[in-house]
VOGU-3710 file (C-alpha; in Angstrom, 3 decimals, decimal comma):
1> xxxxxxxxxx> 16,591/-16,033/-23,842  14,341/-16,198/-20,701  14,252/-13,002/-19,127  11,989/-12,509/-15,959  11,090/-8,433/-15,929  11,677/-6,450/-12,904  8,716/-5,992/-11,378  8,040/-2,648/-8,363  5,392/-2,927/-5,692  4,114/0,150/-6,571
11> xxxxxxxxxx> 3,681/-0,550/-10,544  0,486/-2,822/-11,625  1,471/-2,992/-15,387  1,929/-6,947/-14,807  -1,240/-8,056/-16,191  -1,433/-10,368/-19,372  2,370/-10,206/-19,803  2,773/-12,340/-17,105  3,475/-16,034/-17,498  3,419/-18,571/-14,476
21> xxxxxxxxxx> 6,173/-20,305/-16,528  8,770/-21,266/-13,430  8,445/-22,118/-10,054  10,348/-19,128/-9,587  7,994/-16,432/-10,637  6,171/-17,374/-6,934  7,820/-15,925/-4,293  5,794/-18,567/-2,208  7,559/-21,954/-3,870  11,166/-21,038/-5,400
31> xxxxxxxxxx> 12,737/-23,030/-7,168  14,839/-23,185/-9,915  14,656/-20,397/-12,289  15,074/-22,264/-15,614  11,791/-23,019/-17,760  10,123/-26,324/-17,523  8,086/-26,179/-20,560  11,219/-27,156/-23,079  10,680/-29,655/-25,688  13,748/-31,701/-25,763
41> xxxxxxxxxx> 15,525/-33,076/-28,677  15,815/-36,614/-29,973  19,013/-37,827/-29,351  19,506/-39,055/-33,015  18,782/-35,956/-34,810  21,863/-34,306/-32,726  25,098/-34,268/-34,555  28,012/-33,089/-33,567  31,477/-33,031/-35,245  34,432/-33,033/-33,565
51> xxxxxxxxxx> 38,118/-33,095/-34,144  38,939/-35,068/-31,766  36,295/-37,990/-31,304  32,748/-38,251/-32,099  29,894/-38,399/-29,086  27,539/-41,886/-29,719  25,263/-42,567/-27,103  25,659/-45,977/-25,529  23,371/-49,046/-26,772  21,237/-49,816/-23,957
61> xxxxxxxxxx> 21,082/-53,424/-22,975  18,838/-56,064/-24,884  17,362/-56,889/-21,297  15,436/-53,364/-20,997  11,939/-53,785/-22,422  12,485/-50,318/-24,417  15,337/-49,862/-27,075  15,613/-46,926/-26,638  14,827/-44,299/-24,142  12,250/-41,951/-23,969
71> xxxxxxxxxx> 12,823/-38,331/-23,775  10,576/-36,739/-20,719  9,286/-33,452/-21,440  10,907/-30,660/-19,027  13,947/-32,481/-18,560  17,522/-30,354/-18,745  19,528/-31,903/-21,104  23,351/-31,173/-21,499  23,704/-30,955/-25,411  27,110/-28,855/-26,302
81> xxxxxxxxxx> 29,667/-26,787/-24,490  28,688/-23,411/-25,151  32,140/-21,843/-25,216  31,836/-23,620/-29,130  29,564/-21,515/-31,510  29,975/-24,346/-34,185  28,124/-26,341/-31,601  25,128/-24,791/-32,132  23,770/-25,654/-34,858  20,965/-28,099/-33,693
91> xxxxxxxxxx> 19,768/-26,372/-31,238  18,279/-24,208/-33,882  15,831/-27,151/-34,547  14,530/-27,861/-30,714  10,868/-26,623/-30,616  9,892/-23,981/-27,751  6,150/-24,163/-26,706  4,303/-20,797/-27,549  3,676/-18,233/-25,438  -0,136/-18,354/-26,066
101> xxxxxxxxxx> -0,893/-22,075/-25,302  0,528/-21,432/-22,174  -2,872/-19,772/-19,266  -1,515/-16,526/-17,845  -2,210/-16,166/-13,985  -4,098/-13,275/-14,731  -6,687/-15,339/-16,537  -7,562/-17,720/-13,435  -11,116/-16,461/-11,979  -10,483/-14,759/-8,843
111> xxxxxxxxxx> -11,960/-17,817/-6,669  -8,725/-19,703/-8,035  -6,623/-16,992/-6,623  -8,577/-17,124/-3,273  -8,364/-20,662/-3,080  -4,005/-20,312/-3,919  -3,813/-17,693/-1,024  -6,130/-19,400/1,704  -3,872/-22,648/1,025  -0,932/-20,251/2,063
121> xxxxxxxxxx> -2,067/-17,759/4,721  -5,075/-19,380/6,496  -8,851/-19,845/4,944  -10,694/-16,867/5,462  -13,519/-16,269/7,597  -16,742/-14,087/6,182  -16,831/-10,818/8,418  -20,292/-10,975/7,881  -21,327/-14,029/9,114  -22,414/-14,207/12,597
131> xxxxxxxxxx> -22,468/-18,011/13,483  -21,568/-21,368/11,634  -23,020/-23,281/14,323  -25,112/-22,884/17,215  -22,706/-21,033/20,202  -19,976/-21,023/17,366  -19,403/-17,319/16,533  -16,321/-16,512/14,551  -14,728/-14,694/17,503  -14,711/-18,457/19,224
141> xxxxxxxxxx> -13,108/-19,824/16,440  -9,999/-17,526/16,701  -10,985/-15,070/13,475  -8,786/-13,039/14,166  -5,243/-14,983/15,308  -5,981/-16,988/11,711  -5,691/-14,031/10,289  -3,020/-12,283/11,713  -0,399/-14,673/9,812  2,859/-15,216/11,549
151> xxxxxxxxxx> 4,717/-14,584/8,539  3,486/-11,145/7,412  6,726/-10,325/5,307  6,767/-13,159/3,775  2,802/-13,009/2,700  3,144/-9,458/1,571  5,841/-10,213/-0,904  3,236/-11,655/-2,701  1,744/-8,464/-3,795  4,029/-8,335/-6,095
161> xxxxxxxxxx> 3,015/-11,282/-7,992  0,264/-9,213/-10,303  -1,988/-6,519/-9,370  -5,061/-9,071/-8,661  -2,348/-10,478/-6,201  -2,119/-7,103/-4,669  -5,637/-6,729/-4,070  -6,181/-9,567/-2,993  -2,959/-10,243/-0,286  -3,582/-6,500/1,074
171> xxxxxxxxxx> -6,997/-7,531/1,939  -5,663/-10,437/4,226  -2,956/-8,501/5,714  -5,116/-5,526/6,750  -7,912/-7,350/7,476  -6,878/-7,904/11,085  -4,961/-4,945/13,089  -3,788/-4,948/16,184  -2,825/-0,996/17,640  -1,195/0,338/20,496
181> xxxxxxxxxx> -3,740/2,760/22,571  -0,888/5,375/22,918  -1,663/8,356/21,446  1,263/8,262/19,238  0,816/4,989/17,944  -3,112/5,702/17,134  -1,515/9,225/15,562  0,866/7,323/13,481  -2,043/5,040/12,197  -4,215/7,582/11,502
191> xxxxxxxxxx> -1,788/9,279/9,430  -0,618/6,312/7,326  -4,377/5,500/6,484  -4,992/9,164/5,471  -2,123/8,520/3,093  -3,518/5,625/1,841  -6,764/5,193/1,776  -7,326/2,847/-0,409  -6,202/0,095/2,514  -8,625/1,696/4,769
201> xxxxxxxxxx> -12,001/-0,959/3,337  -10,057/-3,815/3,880  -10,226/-3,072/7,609  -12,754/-5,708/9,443  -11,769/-6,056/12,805  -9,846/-3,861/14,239  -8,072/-4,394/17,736  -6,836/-1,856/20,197  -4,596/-2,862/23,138  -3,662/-0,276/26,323
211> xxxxxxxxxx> -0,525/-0,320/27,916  -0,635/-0,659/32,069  2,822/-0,347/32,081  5,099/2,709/31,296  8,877/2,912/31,458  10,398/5,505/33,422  12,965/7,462/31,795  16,109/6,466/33,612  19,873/5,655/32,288  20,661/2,136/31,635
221> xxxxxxxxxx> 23,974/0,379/31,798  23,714/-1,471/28,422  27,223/-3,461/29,358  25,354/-5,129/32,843  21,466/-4,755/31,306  20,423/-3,035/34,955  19,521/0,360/35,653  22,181/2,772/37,069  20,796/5,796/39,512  20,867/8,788/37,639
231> xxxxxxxxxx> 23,127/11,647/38,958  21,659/14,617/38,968  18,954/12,821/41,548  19,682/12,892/45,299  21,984/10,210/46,465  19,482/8,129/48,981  16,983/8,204/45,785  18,798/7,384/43,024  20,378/4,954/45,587  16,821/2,832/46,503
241> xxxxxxxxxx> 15,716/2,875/42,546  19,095/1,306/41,684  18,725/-1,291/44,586  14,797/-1,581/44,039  14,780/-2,103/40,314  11,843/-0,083/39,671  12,066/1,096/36,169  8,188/1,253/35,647  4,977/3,177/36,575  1,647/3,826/34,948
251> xxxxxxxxxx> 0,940/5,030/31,824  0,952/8,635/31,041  0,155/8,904/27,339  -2,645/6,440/26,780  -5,248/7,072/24,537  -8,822/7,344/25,667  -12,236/5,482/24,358  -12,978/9,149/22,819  -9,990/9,288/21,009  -10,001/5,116/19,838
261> xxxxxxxxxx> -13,785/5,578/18,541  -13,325/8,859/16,844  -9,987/7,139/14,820  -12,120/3,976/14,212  -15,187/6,451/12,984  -13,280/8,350/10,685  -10,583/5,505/9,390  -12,417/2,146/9,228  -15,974/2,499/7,737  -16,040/-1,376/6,752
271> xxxxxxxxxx> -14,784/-2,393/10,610  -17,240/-5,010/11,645  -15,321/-6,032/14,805  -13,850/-4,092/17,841  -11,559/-5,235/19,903  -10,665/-3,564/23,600  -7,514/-5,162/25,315  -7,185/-3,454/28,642  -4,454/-5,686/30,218  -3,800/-6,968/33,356
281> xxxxxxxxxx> -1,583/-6,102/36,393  -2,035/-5,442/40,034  -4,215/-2,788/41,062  -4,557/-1,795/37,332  -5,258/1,549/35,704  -8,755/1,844/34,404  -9,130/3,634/30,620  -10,275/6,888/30,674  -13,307/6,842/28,574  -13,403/10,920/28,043
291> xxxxxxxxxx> -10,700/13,862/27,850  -12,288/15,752/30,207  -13,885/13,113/32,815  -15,299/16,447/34,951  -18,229/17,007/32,242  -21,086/15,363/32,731  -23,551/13,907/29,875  -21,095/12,960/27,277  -21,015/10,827/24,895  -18,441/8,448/22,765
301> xxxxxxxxxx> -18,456/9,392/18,912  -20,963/6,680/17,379  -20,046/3,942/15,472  -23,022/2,167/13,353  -20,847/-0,339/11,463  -19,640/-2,312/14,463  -21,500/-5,480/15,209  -19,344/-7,470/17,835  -17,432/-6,205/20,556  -14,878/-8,150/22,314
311> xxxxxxxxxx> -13,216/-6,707/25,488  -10,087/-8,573/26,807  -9,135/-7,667/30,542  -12,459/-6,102/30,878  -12,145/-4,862/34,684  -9,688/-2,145/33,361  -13,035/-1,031/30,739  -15,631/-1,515/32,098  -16,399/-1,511/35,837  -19,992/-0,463/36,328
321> xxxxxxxxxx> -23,504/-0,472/34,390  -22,808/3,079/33,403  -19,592/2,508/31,512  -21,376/-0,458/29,982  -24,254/1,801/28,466  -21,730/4,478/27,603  -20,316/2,051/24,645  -23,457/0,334/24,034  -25,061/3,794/23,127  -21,972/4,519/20,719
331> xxxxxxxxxx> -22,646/1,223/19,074  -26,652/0,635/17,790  -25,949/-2,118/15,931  -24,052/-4,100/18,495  -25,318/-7,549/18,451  -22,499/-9,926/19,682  -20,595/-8,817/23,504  -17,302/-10,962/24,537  -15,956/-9,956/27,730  -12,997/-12,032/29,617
341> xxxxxxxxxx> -11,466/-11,006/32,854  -8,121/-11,445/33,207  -8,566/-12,685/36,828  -10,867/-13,620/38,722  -12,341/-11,440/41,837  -15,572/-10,654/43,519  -15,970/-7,165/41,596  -15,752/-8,639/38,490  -19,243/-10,646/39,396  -20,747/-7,679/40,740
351> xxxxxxxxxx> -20,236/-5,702/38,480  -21,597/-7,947/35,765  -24,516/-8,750/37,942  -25,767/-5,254/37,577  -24,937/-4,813/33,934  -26,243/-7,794/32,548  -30,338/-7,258/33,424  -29,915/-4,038/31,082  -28,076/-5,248/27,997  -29,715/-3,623/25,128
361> xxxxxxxxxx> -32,433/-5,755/23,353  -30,818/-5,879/19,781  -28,045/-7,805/21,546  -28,168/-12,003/21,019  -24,820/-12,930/21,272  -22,994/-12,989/24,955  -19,732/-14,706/25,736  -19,125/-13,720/29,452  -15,329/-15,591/31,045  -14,963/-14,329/34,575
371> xxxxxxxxxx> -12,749/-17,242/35,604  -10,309/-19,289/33,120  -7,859/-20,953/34,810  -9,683/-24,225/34,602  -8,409/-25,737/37,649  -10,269/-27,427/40,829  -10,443/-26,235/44,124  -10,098/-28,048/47,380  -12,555/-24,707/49,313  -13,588/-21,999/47,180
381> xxxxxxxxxx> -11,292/-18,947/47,601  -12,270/-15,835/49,987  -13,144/-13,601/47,528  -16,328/-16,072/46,173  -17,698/-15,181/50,495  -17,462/-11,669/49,415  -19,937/-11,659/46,632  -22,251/-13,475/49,182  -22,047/-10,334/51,709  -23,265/-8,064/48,961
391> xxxxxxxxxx> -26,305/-9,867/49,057  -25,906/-10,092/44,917  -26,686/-13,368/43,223  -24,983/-13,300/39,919  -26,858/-16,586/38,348  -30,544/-14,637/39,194  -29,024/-11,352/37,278  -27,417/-13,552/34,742  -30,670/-14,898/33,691  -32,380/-12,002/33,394
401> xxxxxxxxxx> -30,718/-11,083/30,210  -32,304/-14,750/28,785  -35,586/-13,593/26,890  -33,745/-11,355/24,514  -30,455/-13,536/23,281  -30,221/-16,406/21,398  -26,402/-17,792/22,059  -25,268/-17,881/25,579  -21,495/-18,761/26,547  -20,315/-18,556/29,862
411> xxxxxxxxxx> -17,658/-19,252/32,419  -17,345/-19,086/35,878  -19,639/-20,285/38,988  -22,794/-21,660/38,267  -25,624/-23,071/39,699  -29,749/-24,371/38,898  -30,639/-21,120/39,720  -30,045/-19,829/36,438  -32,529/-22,386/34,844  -34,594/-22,098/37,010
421> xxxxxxxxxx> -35,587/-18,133/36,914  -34,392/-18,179/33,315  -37,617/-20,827/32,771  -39,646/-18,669/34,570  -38,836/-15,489/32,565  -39,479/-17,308/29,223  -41,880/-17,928/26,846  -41,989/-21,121/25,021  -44,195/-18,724/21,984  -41,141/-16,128/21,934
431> xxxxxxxxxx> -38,131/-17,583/23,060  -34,913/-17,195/21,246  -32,847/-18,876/22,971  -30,775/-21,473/20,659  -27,499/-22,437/22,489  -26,176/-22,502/25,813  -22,558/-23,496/26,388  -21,569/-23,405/30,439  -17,978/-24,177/31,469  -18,203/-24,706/35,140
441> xxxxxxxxxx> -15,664/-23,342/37,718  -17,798/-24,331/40,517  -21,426/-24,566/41,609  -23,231/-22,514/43,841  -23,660/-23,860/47,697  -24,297/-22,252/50,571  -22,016/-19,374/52,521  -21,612/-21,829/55,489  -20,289/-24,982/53,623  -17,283/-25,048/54,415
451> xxxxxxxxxx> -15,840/-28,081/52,256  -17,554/-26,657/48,455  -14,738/-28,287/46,856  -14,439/-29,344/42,826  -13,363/-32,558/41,215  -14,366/-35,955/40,287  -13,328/-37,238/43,968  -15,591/-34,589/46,082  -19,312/-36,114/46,065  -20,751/-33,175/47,364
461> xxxxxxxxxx> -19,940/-31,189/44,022  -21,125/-34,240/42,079  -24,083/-33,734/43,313  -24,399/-30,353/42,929  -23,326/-30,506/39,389  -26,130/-33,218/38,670  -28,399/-30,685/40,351  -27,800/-27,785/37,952  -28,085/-30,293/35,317  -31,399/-31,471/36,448
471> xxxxxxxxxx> -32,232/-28,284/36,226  -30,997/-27,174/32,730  -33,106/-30,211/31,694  -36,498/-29,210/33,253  -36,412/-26,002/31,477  -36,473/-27,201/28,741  -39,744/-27,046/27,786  -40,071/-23,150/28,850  -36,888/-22,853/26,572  -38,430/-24,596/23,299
481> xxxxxxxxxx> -36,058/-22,584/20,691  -32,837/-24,665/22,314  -31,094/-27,180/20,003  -27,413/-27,181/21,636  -27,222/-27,377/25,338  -23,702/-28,108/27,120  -22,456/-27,975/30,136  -18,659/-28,970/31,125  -16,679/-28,892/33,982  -12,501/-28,688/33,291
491> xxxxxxxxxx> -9,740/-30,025/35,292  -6,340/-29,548/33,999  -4,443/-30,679/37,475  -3,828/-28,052/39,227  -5,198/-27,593/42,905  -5,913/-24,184/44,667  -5,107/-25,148/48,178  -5,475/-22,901/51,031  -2,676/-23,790/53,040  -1,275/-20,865/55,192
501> xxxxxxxxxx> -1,693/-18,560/51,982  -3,273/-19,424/48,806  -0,971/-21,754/46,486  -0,809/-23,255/43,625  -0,121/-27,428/43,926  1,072/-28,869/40,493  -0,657/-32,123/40,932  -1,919/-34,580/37,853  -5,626/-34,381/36,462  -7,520/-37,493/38,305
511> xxxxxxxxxx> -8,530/-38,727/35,489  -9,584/-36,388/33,041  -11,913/-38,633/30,327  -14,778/-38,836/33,822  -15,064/-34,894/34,684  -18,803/-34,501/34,641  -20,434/-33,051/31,494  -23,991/-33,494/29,421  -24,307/-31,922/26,117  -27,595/-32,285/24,374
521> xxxxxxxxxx> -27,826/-31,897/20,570  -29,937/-32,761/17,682  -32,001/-34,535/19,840  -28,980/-36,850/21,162  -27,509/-36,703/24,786  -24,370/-37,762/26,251  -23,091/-36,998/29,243  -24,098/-37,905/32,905  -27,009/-40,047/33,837  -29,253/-40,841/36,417
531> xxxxxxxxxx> -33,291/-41,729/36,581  -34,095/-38,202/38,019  -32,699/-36,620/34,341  -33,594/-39,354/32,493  -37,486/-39,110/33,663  -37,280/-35,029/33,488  -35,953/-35,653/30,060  -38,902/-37,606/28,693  -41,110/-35,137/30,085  -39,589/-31,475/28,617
541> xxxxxxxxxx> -38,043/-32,734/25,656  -39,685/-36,790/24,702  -37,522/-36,599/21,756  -34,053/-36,539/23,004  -32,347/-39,771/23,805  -29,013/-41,009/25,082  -26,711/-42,214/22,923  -25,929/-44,848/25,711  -26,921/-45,686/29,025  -23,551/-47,637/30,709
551> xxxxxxxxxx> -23,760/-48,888/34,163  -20,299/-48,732/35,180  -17,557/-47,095/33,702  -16,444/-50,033/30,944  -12,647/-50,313/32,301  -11,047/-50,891/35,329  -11,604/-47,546/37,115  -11,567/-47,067/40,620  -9,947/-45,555/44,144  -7,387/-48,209/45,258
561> xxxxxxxxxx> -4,536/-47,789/47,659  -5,717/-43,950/47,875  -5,660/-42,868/44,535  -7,643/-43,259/41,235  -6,807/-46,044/39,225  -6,813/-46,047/35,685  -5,562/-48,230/32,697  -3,336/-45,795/30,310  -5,940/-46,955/27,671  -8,555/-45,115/29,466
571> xxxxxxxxxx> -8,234/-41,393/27,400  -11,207/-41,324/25,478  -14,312/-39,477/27,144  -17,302/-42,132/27,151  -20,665/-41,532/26,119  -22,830/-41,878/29,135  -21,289/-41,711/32,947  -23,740/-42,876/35,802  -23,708/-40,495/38,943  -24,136/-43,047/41,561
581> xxxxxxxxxx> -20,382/-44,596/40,033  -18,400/-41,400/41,523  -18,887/-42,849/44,671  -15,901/-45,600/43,760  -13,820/-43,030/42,954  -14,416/-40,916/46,425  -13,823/-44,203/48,182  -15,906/-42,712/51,283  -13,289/-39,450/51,450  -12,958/-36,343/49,789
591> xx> -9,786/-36,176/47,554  -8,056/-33,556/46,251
//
């Protein structure tokens, strides 16, 4: 009597014929596939004769407040054995609820239907929208991993649900791709979009990740899992790759930036986003940006709809100010830059150091992440000496890029410097400047300091923290457009010590609710404290206040018996911190 129709993936006749009747007819709930909207029976207009003995239903108790029992509508009542056909007779009397009073899916307005699929695959975020919040871009807020649902099967059997559904669940499953930078796999895409292209609009952000890695073609014992020397090779060779285990080398058939921005070009015209993965390894392979790298004066095919540009492993893209202008001059419109090194090293700095004084102007977002391990340091490592030989210093460079943005994100090794020239190089008329967001690795100190340590027990970088603070706070009022200011340093408990060779010491975070930080926003400050900021506050910006102004850390905190002592109770990261209270928790040493 209830018969679902068959319905194809590639047929969109289901329109009005379709009734959300079951919890069946969603592939996203099942249930069972029998229809709830039955009107059941009364119990006394049922009769049925038998031979045998005649069914009466039992008198319910004179103790129940109700005499007799209410039928609920929906419910699956067993009235007859259907091998009888003199059985059903009263069935012929149970009324069925028409097919008209009941809303078709296909009548819902569409914001229903977005509202039904964001509850299953993740709420959308607009591709058009640059920020929600000050430093908040919808790159930070992981766009594009919300997106790219977990259960993509799953989500794309729900295409099948109506043709509205189609539309709408291709849209979220293509709105997000991720592509190998072979040039088979960007061949193979290519030729699936040619053969569909209506899929190729619902394209936003479209991500692009190069191998560093290629396998070598060698024969494999699948019984043991280990590469076997190949015969035809000479003994001693095949001999040392067997014993060696190499089975890898570079990458032969990677796809250059030429060939990735000509298939983006021609396939994605709605692609707001660009993403450039180039992976990490030792000594890694750089992308080839042209076919023929011996001409000179060339130029990547442009690319006018792309706004933001995120490049993962950036070292293997872009390693000088040149390659930087190359893409930049591809992309006019670019407006947002994310670039995060997969490592850090001294190149890495240098090289942004003499990229970032040239950005173009029409550029006002930059997310820069040259180290993200977020761990302290007992010295800082050799490579931070080298970056001092070259006579470069990245927090000058780094601020000369100010005047034109308006969101700044950065991480890495910091110091007052960067206020400093970046309120010299402003103008409170024509700044743009809104947000600043500063995850510190480490501040800047002198080449000959030997102990430039991090953490909450080391004074010295205490000091130098509330330094770089004082200064963010006495540019202020050269930086008049800024309503979010915050600067953090991270500890998750691990310790770079230098002993012998670099290791890595698995040790607990101190205590991670007191690592320095000030954040300033809507006019209210938390953070660190002391009369220096507090006085330069009321000067550059009279209307920001602290929240709260505690003199000693509220709880039993302090270095005992050579370590930090904390109640367990202690998680919760307090409002105000006073400098001059780190000095209990050095206890007149350095600690790390």
């Amino acid at each position: 009597m209830f018969t679902d129709p068959a319905q194809d993936s590639r047929t969109e006749e289901a329109g009005p014929n379709l009734y959300l009747m079951t919890t069946a007819s969603t592939p996203a709930t099942p249930g069972p596939s029998s229809p709830t909207t039955v009107m059941a029976l009364p119990i006394e207009q049922i009769k049925i004769d038998d031979d045998e003995d005649e069914i009466i239903p039992p008198i319910r108790p004179s103790s129940t407040p109700f005499p007799q029992a209410d039928m609920v509508e929906g419910d699956i009542q067993c009235l007859q054995r259907l091998n009888d056909p003199d059985r059903m007779e009263g069935l012929n009397q149970i009324p069925l609820s028409s097919a008209s009073s009941t809303k078709t899916l296909c009548a819902l307005p569409t914001e229903i239907h977005d509202c039904i699929l964001d509850h299953l695959t993740g709420v959308r975020a607009s591709a058009t929208s640059r920020t929600t919040t000050a430093g908040r871009t919808k790159v930070l807020r992981s766009w594009g991993t919300a997106l790219r649902h977990a259960r993509r099967r799953e989500v794309a059997e729900l295409a099948r649900v109506s043709p509205k559904w189609r539309e709408l669940v291709q849209d979220r499953l293509y709105r997000h791709l991720k592509i190998k930078g072979t040039t088979d796999s960007i061949l193979q895409a290519y030729e699936w979009f040619c053969d569909h292209p209506h899929l190729q609009a619902y394209v936003k952000h479209i991500e692009i990740w190069f191998p560093v890695f290629q396998q070598k073609n060698m024969t494999f014992d699948r019984t043991l899992r280990i590469p076997t020397p190949n015969p035809d090779r000479p003994r001693g060779q095949g001999a040392a790759e067997f014993i060696n285990g190499v089975t890898y080398k570079c990458p032969t058939s990677n796809s250059t930036l030429e060939d990735v921005f000509e298939f983006v070009q021609s396939t994605f015209r709605e692609a707001c986003i660009l993403t450039l993965e180039g992976g990490d390894r030792k000594k890694p392979p750089m992308v080839k940006h042209f076919r023929n790298s011996q001409v000179k004066g060339q130029t990547l095919p442009t690319i006018s709809r792309i706004r933001t540009l995120v490049c993962k492993g950036q070292w293997n893209i872009i390693r000088s100010n040149e390659d930087f202008q190359t893409i930049a001059a591809a992309l006019p419109n670019l407006n947002e830059w994310h670039g995060i090194y997969a490592k850090p090293k001294s190149k890495s700095y240098i090289s942004m150091a003499a990229t970032l004084p040239h950005i173009p102007l029409n550029l006002t977002h930059l997310n820069i992440c040259l180290e993200n391990d977020y761990r302290r340091e007992a010295v800082s490592p050799t490579f931070v000496r080298k970056i001092g030989q070259k006579e470069v210093h990245f927090c000058t460079e780094l601020a000369k890029a100010i005047p034109t943005l308006e969101h700044v994100a950065f991480t890495g090794r910091i110091c007052r410097c960067f206020f400093d020239d970046a309120a010299k190089l402003s103008n409170p008329r024509t700044s743009r400047l809104k947000s600043i967001d500063l995850i510190v690795k480490n501040v800047c100190r002198p080449a000959f300091v030997w102990n430039d340590g991090t953490g909450i027990t080391d004074m010295q970088f205490i000091v130098a923290f509330e330094q770089l603070v004082l200064g963010a706070v006495k540019s202020l009022d050269k930086l008049a457009a800024l309503e979010v200011l915050r600067i953090r340093f991270i500890d998750l408990g691990k310790c770079w010590k230098p002993i012998i060779r670099p290791r890595l010491t698995k040790t607990e975070s101190q205590v991670p609710a007191l690592n320095p930080y000030f954040q300033l926003q809507n006019n209210e400050v938390t953070g660190i404290w002391s009369d220096s900021i507090i006085e330069t506050l009321s000067y550059t910006r009279p209307a920001a206040q602290y929240l709260e102004k505690a003199d000693t850390f509220g709880e039993d905190v302090g270095f005992r018996d050579g370590q930090i002592q904390a109640p367990p109770t202690f998680k919760k990261r307090p409002l105000s911190i006073k400098v001059s209270n780190y000095h209990t928790l050095s206890g007149g040493i350095t600690i790390t």
